[in-house]
N, C-alpha and C positions, 0 to 999 in steps of 0.2 A: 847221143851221137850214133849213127846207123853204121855201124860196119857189117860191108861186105866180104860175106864164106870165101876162104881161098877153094876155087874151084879149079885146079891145072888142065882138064878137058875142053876149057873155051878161054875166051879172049878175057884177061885182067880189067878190059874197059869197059865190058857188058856182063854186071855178075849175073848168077842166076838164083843166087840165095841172098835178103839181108837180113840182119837184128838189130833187133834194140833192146838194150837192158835199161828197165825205170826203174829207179830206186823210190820207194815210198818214203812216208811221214815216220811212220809206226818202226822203218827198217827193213821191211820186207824188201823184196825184188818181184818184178816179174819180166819176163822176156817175151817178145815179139818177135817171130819169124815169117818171116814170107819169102816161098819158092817160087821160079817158075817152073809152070807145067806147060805140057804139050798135049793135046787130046787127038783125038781123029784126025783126017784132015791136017795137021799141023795147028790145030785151033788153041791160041795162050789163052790159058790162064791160070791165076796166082794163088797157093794155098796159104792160108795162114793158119799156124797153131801156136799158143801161151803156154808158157812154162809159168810157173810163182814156187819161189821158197821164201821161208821166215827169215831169213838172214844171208850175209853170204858166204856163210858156214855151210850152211846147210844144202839138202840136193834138187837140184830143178824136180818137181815135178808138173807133168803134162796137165794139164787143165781139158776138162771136156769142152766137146761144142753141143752138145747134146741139151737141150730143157727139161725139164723137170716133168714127168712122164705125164703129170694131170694139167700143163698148162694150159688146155685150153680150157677147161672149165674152173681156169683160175681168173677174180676179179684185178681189175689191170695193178692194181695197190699190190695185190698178193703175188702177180709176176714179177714185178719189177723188185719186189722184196725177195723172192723166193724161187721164182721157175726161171728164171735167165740163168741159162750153159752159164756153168762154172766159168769159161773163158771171160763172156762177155758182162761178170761180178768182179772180174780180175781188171779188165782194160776196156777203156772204152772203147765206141766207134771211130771217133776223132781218133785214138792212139792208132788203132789197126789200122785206118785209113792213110796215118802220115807216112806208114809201113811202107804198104802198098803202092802209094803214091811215088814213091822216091823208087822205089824196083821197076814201076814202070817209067819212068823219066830214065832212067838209066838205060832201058833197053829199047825206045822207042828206034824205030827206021829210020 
């Protein structure tokens, strides 16, 4: 379930932050957030950053988006083992996507 950040600076109808907490197999968690930003111009768009703890004992921590410093002259077997941002070891593309997805349906014009 996606719940949206209480934000009291805008409208309850158009959030500007959501999450989502997946529980895994093993127990863990990880959380999905996605903001809206505003750039230059008034130009959106949406951050996302991953949280993962081992339990729900335990304290989120931030997940990199960063790869693995020798990714590119890693073979595609050894990226997808080893040089993919901690983030994108944690959640997939589809998970970040349903994120995002639901932030912008919420906010469109």
């Amino acid at each position: 379930m996606l719940k949206p950040f209480k934000d009291r600076s805008r409208s309850a109808s158009k959030p500007t932050k959501l999450s989502q907490i997946i529980q895994r197999e093993d127990g863990s968690e990880v959380k999905i957030v996605a903001q809206l930003c505003f750039g230059l111009g008034l130009a959106r768009s949406i951050d996302v950053y991953v949280h993962r703890r081992n339990s729900h004992q335990d304290n989120w921590i931030l997940c990199s988006d960063r790869p693995h410093p020798n990714w590119r002259s890693m073979s595609v077997n050894d990226y997808i083992n080893h040089g993919r941002s901690q983030m994108l070891q944690a959640v997939s593309a589809g998970e970040i996507l349903k994120v995002t997805s639901a932030l912008t349906s919420c906010n469109t014009l």
